[in-house]
C-alpha positions as CSV (number, residue, x, y, z in Angstrom):
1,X,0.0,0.0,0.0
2,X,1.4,3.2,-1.0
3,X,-0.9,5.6,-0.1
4,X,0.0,7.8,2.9
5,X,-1.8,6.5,6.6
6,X,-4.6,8.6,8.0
7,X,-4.1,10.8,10.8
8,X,-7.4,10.4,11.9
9,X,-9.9,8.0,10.5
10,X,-12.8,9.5,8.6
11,X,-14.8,6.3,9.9
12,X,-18.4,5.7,11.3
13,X,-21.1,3.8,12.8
14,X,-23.2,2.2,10.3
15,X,-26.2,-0.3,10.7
16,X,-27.6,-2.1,7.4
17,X,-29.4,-5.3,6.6
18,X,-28.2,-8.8,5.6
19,X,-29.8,-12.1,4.8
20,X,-29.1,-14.1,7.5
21,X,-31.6,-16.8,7.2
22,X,-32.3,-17.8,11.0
23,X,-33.2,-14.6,11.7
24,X,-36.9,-13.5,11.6
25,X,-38.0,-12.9,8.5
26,X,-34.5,-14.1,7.3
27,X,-33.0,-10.6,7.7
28,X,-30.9,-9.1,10.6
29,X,-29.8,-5.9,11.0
30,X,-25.6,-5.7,11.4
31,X,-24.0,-2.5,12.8
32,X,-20.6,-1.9,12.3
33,X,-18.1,0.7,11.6
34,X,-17.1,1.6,8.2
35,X,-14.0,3.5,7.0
36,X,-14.4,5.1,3.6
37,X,-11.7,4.5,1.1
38,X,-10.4,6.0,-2.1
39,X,-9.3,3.1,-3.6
40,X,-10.2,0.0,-5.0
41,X,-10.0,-2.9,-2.5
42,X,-12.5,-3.2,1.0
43,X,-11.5,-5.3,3.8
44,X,-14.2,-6.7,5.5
45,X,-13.1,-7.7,9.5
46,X,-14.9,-10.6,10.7
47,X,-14.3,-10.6,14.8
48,X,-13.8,-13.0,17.3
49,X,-16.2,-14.5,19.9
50,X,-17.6,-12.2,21.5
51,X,-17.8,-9.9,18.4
52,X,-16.1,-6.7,20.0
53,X,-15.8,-4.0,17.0
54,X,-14.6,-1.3,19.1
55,X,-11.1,-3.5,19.7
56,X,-10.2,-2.0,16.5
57,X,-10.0,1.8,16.8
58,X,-6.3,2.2,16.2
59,X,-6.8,0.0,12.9
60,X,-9.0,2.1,11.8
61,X,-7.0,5.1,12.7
62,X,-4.2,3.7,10.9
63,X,-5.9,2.6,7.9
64,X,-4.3,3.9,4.1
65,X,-6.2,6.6,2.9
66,X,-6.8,4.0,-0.3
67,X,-8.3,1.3,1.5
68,X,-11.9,1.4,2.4
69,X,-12.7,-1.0,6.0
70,X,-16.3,-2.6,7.1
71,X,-15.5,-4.0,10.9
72,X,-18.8,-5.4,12.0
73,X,-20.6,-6.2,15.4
74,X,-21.4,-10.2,13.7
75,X,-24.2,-11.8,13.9
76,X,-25.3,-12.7,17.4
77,X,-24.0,-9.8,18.9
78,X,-25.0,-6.5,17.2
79,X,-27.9,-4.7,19.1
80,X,-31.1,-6.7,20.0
81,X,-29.5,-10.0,18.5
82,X,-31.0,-12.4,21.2
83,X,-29.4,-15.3,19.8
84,X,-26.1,-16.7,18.2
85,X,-25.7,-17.1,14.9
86,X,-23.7,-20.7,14.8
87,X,-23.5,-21.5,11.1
88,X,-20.2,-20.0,9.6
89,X,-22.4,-20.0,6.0
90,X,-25.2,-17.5,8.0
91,X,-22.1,-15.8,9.7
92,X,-20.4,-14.9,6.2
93,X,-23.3,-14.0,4.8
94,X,-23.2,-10.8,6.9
95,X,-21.0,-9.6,3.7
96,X,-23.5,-9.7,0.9
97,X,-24.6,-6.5,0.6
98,X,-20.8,-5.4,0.4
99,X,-19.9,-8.2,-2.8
100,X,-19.6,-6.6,-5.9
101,X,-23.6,-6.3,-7.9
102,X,-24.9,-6.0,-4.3
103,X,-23.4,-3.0,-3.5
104,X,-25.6,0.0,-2.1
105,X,-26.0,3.6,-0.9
106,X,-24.5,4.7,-3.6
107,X,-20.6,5.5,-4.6
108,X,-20.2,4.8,-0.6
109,X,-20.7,1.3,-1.6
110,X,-19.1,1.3,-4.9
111,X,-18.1,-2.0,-6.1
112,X,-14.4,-2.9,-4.9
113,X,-12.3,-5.9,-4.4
114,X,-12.0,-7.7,-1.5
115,X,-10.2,-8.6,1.7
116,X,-11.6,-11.0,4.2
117,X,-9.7,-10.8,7.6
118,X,-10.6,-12.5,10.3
119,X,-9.5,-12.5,14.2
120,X,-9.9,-15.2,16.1
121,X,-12.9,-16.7,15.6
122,X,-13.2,-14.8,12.9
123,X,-10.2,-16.2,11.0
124,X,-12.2,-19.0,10.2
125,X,-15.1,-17.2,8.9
126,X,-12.6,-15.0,6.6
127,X,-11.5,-18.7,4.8
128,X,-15.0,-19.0,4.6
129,X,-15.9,-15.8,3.1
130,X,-12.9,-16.9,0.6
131,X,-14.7,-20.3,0.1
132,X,-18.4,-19.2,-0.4
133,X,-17.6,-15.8,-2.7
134,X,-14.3,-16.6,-4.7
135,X,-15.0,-14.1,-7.3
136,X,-15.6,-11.2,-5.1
137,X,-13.1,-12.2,-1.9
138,X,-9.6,-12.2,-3.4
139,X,-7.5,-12.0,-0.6
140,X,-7.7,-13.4,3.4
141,X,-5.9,-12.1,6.5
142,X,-6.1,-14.5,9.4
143,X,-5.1,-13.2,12.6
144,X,-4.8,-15.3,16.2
145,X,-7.4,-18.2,14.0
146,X,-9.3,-20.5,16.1
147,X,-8.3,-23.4,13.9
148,X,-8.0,-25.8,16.6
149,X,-9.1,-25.4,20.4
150,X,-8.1,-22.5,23.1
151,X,-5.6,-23.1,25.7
152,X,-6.3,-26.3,27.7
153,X,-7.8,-22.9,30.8
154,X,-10.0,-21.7,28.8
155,X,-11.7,-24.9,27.5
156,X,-12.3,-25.9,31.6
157,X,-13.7,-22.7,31.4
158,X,-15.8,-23.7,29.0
159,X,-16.8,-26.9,30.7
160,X,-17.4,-25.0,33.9
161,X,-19.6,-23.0,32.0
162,X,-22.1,-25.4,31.4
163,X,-22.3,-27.0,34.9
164,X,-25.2,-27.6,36.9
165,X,-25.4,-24.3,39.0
166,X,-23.4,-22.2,37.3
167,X,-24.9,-22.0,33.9
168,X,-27.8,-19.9,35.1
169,X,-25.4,-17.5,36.5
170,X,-23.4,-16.9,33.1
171,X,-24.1,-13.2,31.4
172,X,-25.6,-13.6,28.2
173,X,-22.6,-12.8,26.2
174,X,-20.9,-15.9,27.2
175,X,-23.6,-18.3,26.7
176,X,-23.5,-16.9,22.7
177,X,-19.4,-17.7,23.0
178,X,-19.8,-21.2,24.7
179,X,-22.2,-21.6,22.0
180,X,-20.0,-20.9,19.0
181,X,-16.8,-22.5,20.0
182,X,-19.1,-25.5,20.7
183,X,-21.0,-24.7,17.6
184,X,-17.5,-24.7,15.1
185,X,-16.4,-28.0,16.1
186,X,-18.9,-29.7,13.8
187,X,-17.6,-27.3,11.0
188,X,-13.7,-26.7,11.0
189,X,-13.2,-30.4,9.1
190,X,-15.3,-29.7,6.5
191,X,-13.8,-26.1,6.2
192,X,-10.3,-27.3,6.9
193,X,-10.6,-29.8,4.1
194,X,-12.0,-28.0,1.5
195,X,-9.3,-25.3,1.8
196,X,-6.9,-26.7,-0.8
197,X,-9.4,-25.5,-3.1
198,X,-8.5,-21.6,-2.4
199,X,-7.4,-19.9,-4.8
200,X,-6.6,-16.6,-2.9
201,X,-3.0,-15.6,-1.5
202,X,-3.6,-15.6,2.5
203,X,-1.5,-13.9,5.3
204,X,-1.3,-16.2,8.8
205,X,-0.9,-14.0,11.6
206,X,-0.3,-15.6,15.1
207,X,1.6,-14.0,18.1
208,X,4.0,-15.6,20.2
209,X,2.5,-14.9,22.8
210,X,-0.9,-15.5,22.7
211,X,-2.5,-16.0,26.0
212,X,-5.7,-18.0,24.5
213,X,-4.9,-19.5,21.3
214,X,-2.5,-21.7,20.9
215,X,0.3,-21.0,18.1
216,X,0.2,-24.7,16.8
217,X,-3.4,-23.4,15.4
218,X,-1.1,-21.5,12.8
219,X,0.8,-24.4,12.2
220,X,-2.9,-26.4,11.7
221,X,-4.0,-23.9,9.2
222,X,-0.6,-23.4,7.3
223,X,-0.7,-27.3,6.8
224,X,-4.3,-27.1,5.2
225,X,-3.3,-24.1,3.0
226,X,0.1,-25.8,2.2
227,X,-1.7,-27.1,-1.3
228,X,-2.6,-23.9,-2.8
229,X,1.3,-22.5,-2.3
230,X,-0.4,-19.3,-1.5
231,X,-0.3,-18.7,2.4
232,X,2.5,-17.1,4.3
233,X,3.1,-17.0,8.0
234,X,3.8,-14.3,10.0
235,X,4.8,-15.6,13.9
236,X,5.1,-12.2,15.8
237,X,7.5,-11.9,18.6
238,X,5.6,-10.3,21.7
239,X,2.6,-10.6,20.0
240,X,-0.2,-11.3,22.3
241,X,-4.5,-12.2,21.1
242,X,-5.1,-8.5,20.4
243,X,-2.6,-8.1,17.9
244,X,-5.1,-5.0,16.1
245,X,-4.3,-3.5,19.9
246,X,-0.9,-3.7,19.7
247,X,0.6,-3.4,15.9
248,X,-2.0,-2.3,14.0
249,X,0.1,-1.3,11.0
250,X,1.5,-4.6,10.8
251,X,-1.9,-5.8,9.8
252,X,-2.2,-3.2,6.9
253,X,1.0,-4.0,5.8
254,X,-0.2,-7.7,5.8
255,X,-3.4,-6.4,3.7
256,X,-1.3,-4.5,1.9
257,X,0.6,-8.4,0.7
258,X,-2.4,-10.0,-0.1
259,X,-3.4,-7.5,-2.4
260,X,-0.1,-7.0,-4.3
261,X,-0.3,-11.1,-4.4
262,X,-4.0,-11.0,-6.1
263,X,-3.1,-8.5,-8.5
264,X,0.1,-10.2,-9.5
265,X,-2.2,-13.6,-9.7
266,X,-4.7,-11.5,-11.8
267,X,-1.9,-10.3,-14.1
268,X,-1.1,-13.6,-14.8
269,X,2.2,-14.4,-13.0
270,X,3.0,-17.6,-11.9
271,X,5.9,-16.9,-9.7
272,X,3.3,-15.9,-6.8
273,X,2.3,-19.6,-5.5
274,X,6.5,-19.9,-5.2
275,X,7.6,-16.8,-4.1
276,X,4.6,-16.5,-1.4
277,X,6.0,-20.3,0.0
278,X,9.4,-18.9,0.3
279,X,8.4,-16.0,2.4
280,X,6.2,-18.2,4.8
281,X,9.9,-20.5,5.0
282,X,11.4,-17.3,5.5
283,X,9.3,-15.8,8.0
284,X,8.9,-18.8,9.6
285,X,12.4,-19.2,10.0
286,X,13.7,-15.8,11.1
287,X,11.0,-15.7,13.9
288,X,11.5,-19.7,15.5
Protein backbone atom coordinates (compact mmCIF):
# COMPACT_ATOMS: atom_id res chain seq x y z
CA UNK A 1 0.00 0.00 0.00
CA UNK A 2 1.37 3.19 -0.96
CA UNK A 3 -0.89 5.64 -0.13
CA UNK A 4 0.04 7.80 2.90
CA UNK A 5 -1.80 6.54 6.57
CA UNK A 6 -4.61 8.57 7.97
CA UNK A 7 -4.09 10.81 10.75
CA UNK A 8 -7.44 10.45 11.92
CA UNK A 9 -9.89 7.96 10.54
CA UNK A 10 -12.80 9.55 8.64
CA UNK A 11 -14.81 6.33 9.89
CA UNK A 12 -18.36 5.69 11.29
CA UNK A 13 -21.10 3.76 12.83
CA UNK A 14 -23.23 2.22 10.34
CA UNK A 15 -26.25 -0.25 10.67
CA UNK A 16 -27.62 -2.13 7.44
CA UNK A 17 -29.40 -5.27 6.64
CA UNK A 18 -28.24 -8.75 5.60
CA UNK A 19 -29.81 -12.13 4.75
CA UNK A 20 -29.15 -14.08 7.49
CA UNK A 21 -31.57 -16.85 7.21
CA UNK A 22 -32.30 -17.82 11.01
CA UNK A 23 -33.16 -14.61 11.75
CA UNK A 24 -36.87 -13.47 11.64
CA UNK A 25 -37.96 -12.90 8.45
CA UNK A 26 -34.51 -14.07 7.31
CA UNK A 27 -32.98 -10.57 7.75
CA UNK A 28 -30.87 -9.12 10.62
CA UNK A 29 -29.81 -5.87 11.04
CA UNK A 30 -25.64 -5.72 11.40
CA UNK A 31 -24.04 -2.51 12.82
CA UNK A 32 -20.63 -1.95 12.27
CA UNK A 33 -18.11 0.68 11.61
CA UNK A 34 -17.14 1.57 8.20
CA UNK A 35 -14.03 3.48 6.98
CA UNK A 36 -14.43 5.10 3.59
CA UNK A 37 -11.68 4.54 1.11
CA UNK A 38 -10.35 6.00 -2.10
CA UNK A 39 -9.30 3.12 -3.57
CA UNK A 40 -10.22 0.04 -4.99
CA UNK A 41 -10.03 -2.91 -2.53
CA UNK A 42 -12.51 -3.25 1.00
CA UNK A 43 -11.46 -5.25 3.76
CA UNK A 44 -14.23 -6.71 5.46
CA UNK A 45 -13.08 -7.66 9.49
CA UNK A 46 -14.86 -10.57 10.75
CA UNK A 47 -14.26 -10.59 14.75
CA UNK A 48 -13.76 -13.03 17.26
CA UNK A 49 -16.16 -14.46 19.90
CA UNK A 50 -17.61 -12.16 21.50
CA UNK A 51 -17.77 -9.87 18.40
CA UNK A 52 -16.11 -6.69 20.04
CA UNK A 53 -15.84 -4.04 16.99
CA UNK A 54 -14.63 -1.27 19.14
CA UNK A 55 -11.09 -3.48 19.68
CA UNK A 56 -10.23 -1.99 16.46
CA UNK A 57 -9.95 1.77 16.77
CA UNK A 58 -6.30 2.16 16.18
CA UNK A 59 -6.77 -0.01 12.92
CA UNK A 60 -9.03 2.06 11.84
CA UNK A 61 -7.04 5.10 12.69
CA UNK A 62 -4.21 3.66 10.93
CA UNK A 63 -5.89 2.57 7.89
CA UNK A 64 -4.27 3.92 4.05
CA UNK A 65 -6.21 6.65 2.86
CA UNK A 66 -6.80 4.04 -0.30
CA UNK A 67 -8.26 1.30 1.51
CA UNK A 68 -11.86 1.41 2.45
CA UNK A 69 -12.69 -1.01 6.01
CA UNK A 70 -16.26 -2.60 7.13
CA UNK A 71 -15.47 -3.99 10.94
CA UNK A 72 -18.84 -5.36 12.05
CA UNK A 73 -20.59 -6.20 15.36
CA UNK A 74 -21.40 -10.16 13.67
CA UNK A 75 -24.23 -11.78 13.91
CA UNK A 76 -25.29 -12.66 17.39
CA UNK A 77 -23.98 -9.76 18.93
CA UNK A 78 -24.98 -6.54 17.16
CA UNK A 79 -27.95 -4.73 19.09
CA UNK A 80 -31.12 -6.69 20.00
CA UNK A 81 -29.50 -9.95 18.52
CA UNK A 82 -30.98 -12.41 21.21
CA UNK A 83 -29.41 -15.34 19.77
CA UNK A 84 -26.10 -16.68 18.18
CA UNK A 85 -25.74 -17.05 14.91
CA UNK A 86 -23.66 -20.71 14.76
CA UNK A 87 -23.46 -21.51 11.11
CA UNK A 88 -20.24 -20.02 9.60
CA UNK A 89 -22.40 -20.04 5.96
CA UNK A 90 -25.23 -17.48 8.00
CA UNK A 91 -22.09 -15.80 9.67
CA UNK A 92 -20.38 -14.93 6.22
CA UNK A 93 -23.30 -13.97 4.76
CA UNK A 94 -23.19 -10.77 6.86
CA UNK A 95 -21.01 -9.56 3.68
CA UNK A 96 -23.46 -9.70 0.93
CA UNK A 97 -24.58 -6.46 0.61
CA UNK A 98 -20.83 -5.43 0.36
CA UNK A 99 -19.91 -8.20 -2.84
CA UNK A 100 -19.64 -6.57 -5.90
CA UNK A 101 -23.62 -6.32 -7.88
CA UNK A 102 -24.93 -6.01 -4.35
CA UNK A 103 -23.36 -3.02 -3.49
CA UNK A 104 -25.61 0.01 -2.11
CA UNK A 105 -25.97 3.64 -0.89
CA UNK A 106 -24.48 4.75 -3.64
CA UNK A 107 -20.56 5.55 -4.56
CA UNK A 108 -20.16 4.81 -0.60
CA UNK A 109 -20.67 1.26 -1.58
CA UNK A 110 -19.06 1.28 -4.88
CA UNK A 111 -18.07 -2.05 -6.09
CA UNK A 112 -14.41 -2.94 -4.88
CA UNK A 113 -12.30 -5.89 -4.36
CA UNK A 114 -12.00 -7.72 -1.46
CA UNK A 115 -10.21 -8.61 1.65
CA UNK A 116 -11.60 -10.99 4.24
CA UNK A 117 -9.69 -10.75 7.63
CA UNK A 118 -10.63 -12.45 10.32
CA UNK A 119 -9.53 -12.53 14.22
CA UNK A 120 -9.91 -15.15 16.08
CA UNK A 121 -12.88 -16.68 15.61
CA UNK A 122 -13.18 -14.76 12.95
CA UNK A 123 -10.23 -16.20 10.99
CA UNK A 124 -12.22 -19.04 10.18
CA UNK A 125 -15.07 -17.17 8.93
CA UNK A 126 -12.62 -15.02 6.62
CA UNK A 127 -11.48 -18.73 4.80
CA UNK A 128 -14.99 -19.04 4.63
CA UNK A 129 -15.90 -15.81 3.07
CA UNK A 130 -12.88 -16.90 0.57
CA UNK A 131 -14.75 -20.33 0.09
CA UNK A 132 -18.38 -19.19 -0.42
CA UNK A 133 -17.60 -15.81 -2.67
CA UNK A 134 -14.34 -16.57 -4.70
CA UNK A 135 -15.02 -14.12 -7.33
CA UNK A 136 -15.56 -11.21 -5.11
CA UNK A 137 -13.11 -12.18 -1.91
CA UNK A 138 -9.55 -12.20 -3.35
CA UNK A 139 -7.46 -12.04 -0.58
CA UNK A 140 -7.70 -13.37 3.39
CA UNK A 141 -5.89 -12.11 6.50
CA UNK A 142 -6.06 -14.53 9.42
CA UNK A 143 -5.14 -13.22 12.57
CA UNK A 144 -4.78 -15.30 16.18
CA UNK A 145 -7.35 -18.21 13.98
CA UNK A 146 -9.33 -20.50 16.08
CA UNK A 147 -8.26 -23.41 13.88
CA UNK A 148 -8.01 -25.84 16.64
CA UNK A 149 -9.10 -25.38 20.39
CA UNK A 150 -8.05 -22.52 23.08
CA UNK A 151 -5.63 -23.08 25.69
CA UNK A 152 -6.33 -26.35 27.71
CA UNK A 153 -7.79 -22.89 30.76
CA UNK A 154 -10.03 -21.74 28.82
CA UNK A 155 -11.68 -24.90 27.52
CA UNK A 156 -12.28 -25.94 31.58
CA UNK A 157 -13.69 -22.70 31.37
CA UNK A 158 -15.79 -23.66 29.04
CA UNK A 159 -16.84 -26.90 30.72
CA UNK A 160 -17.42 -25.04 33.94
CA UNK A 161 -19.57 -23.03 32.04
CA UNK A 162 -22.09 -25.43 31.40
CA UNK A 163 -22.30 -26.98 34.91
CA UNK A 164 -25.23 -27.61 36.92
CA UNK A 165 -25.39 -24.31 39.02
CA UNK A 166 -23.42 -22.23 37.33
CA UNK A 167 -24.91 -21.99 33.86
CA UNK A 168 -27.82 -19.94 35.13
CA UNK A 169 -25.38 -17.48 36.48
CA UNK A 170 -23.45 -16.94 33.10
CA UNK A 171 -24.08 -13.18 31.45
CA UNK A 172 -25.62 -13.59 28.24
CA UNK A 173 -22.61 -12.80 26.20
CA UNK A 174 -20.90 -15.92 27.21
CA UNK A 175 -23.55 -18.30 26.67
CA UNK A 176 -23.45 -16.89 22.72
CA UNK A 177 -19.37 -17.68 23.01
CA UNK A 178 -19.82 -21.25 24.73
CA UNK A 179 -22.16 -21.59 21.99
CA UNK A 180 -20.03 -20.89 19.01
CA UNK A 181 -16.79 -22.46 20.04
CA UNK A 182 -19.12 -25.50 20.69
CA UNK A 183 -20.97 -24.73 17.64
CA UNK A 184 -17.46 -24.71 15.11
CA UNK A 185 -16.42 -27.96 16.14
CA UNK A 186 -18.89 -29.72 13.80
CA UNK A 187 -17.62 -27.25 10.96
CA UNK A 188 -13.71 -26.67 10.99
CA UNK A 189 -13.22 -30.38 9.10
CA UNK A 190 -15.27 -29.65 6.45
CA UNK A 191 -13.81 -26.13 6.23
CA UNK A 192 -10.29 -27.32 6.88
CA UNK A 193 -10.59 -29.78 4.14
CA UNK A 194 -12.05 -27.98 1.49
CA UNK A 195 -9.32 -25.27 1.81
CA UNK A 196 -6.94 -26.75 -0.75
CA UNK A 197 -9.41 -25.50 -3.09
CA UNK A 198 -8.55 -21.59 -2.45
CA UNK A 199 -7.39 -19.90 -4.84
CA UNK A 200 -6.61 -16.61 -2.86
CA UNK A 201 -3.02 -15.58 -1.46
CA UNK A 202 -3.65 -15.63 2.49
CA UNK A 203 -1.52 -13.87 5.34
CA UNK A 204 -1.28 -16.22 8.79
CA UNK A 205 -0.89 -14.04 11.57
CA UNK A 206 -0.33 -15.59 15.14
CA UNK A 207 1.56 -14.05 18.10
CA UNK A 208 3.96 -15.62 20.21
CA UNK A 209 2.47 -14.86 22.75
CA UNK A 210 -0.94 -15.51 22.70
CA UNK A 211 -2.47 -16.01 25.95
CA UNK A 212 -5.74 -17.96 24.47
CA UNK A 213 -4.93 -19.50 21.32
CA UNK A 214 -2.46 -21.67 20.91
CA UNK A 215 0.25 -21.02 18.07
CA UNK A 216 0.17 -24.73 16.77
CA UNK A 217 -3.43 -23.43 15.42
CA UNK A 218 -1.12 -21.51 12.78
CA UNK A 219 0.84 -24.38 12.21
CA UNK A 220 -2.87 -26.40 11.70
CA UNK A 221 -4.03 -23.87 9.17
CA UNK A 222 -0.63 -23.43 7.28
CA UNK A 223 -0.71 -27.30 6.80
CA UNK A 224 -4.33 -27.13 5.17
CA UNK A 225 -3.34 -24.08 2.97
CA UNK A 226 0.07 -25.80 2.22
CA UNK A 227 -1.72 -27.14 -1.34
CA UNK A 228 -2.64 -23.86 -2.76
CA UNK A 229 1.27 -22.51 -2.31
CA UNK A 230 -0.43 -19.29 -1.48
CA UNK A 231 -0.30 -18.69 2.44
CA UNK A 232 2.51 -17.10 4.28
CA UNK A 233 3.05 -16.96 8.01
CA UNK A 234 3.84 -14.33 9.99
CA UNK A 235 4.84 -15.57 13.94
CA UNK A 236 5.08 -12.19 15.76
CA UNK A 237 7.49 -11.94 18.64
CA UNK A 238 5.65 -10.31 21.74
CA UNK A 239 2.56 -10.65 19.99
CA UNK A 240 -0.23 -11.29 22.29
CA UNK A 241 -4.47 -12.21 21.11
CA UNK A 242 -5.12 -8.47 20.43
CA UNK A 243 -2.56 -8.12 17.93
CA UNK A 244 -5.06 -4.98 16.08
CA UNK A 245 -4.26 -3.49 19.88
CA UNK A 246 -0.91 -3.72 19.69
CA UNK A 247 0.62 -3.37 15.94
CA UNK A 248 -2.04 -2.31 14.02
CA UNK A 249 0.14 -1.31 11.01
CA UNK A 250 1.48 -4.64 10.84
CA UNK A 251 -1.86 -5.78 9.78
CA UNK A 252 -2.19 -3.22 6.89
CA UNK A 253 0.97 -3.97 5.78
CA UNK A 254 -0.22 -7.75 5.80
CA UNK A 255 -3.40 -6.37 3.75
CA UNK A 256 -1.31 -4.53 1.90
CA UNK A 257 0.55 -8.35 0.69
CA UNK A 258 -2.38 -9.96 -0.12
CA UNK A 259 -3.42 -7.49 -2.43
CA UNK A 260 -0.10 -7.00 -4.27
CA UNK A 261 -0.31 -11.06 -4.41
CA UNK A 262 -4.01 -11.02 -6.12
CA UNK A 263 -3.11 -8.50 -8.47
CA UNK A 264 0.07 -10.19 -9.52
CA UNK A 265 -2.19 -13.64 -9.66
CA UNK A 266 -4.70 -11.52 -11.82
CA UNK A 267 -1.88 -10.30 -14.08
CA UNK A 268 -1.13 -13.57 -14.83
CA UNK A 269 2.20 -14.36 -12.95
CA UNK A 270 3.02 -17.55 -11.93
CA UNK A 271 5.86 -16.90 -9.68
CA UNK A 272 3.34 -15.92 -6.84
CA UNK A 273 2.32 -19.62 -5.48
CA UNK A 274 6.51 -19.93 -5.17
CA UNK A 275 7.61 -16.75 -4.12
CA UNK A 276 4.61 -16.51 -1.36
CA UNK A 277 5.99 -20.34 -0.04
CA UNK A 278 9.35 -18.90 0.26
CA UNK A 279 8.36 -15.96 2.41
CA UNK A 280 6.19 -18.19 4.78
CA UNK A 281 9.85 -20.49 4.99
CA UNK A 282 11.45 -17.26 5.47
CA UNK A 283 9.30 -15.80 7.99
CA UNK A 284 8.90 -18.76 9.62
CA UNK A 285 12.45 -19.23 10.05
CA UNK A 286 13.66 -15.79 11.10
CA UNK A 287 10.96 -15.72 13.94
CA UNK A 288 11.54 -19.70 15.53
Amino acid sequence: MTAPYRDAAPYRDIVYTAPIASAPGGRMQIDASFAPGEGEWRVFVFTGSPGNRRLFTRFLRTAPRDLEIVVISRPGFGKDHDEPVLSFEEQVAAITPFLPGNAGRGAEWADKKIVAMGVSYGGELALQAALTFPEAVRGVVTLSALIDEPHDYLLRLEQLGGAPGVEDFVPSVWRKVRAEIAGRRAQIGPLLASLGDLAAPVEVLHGDFDALVPQSNARTLMRALEPTGLAALEIIPGGTHYIELQYPRRLHQAIGRVIERSERLDAGDGRDARQMRRTSDERTGSDG
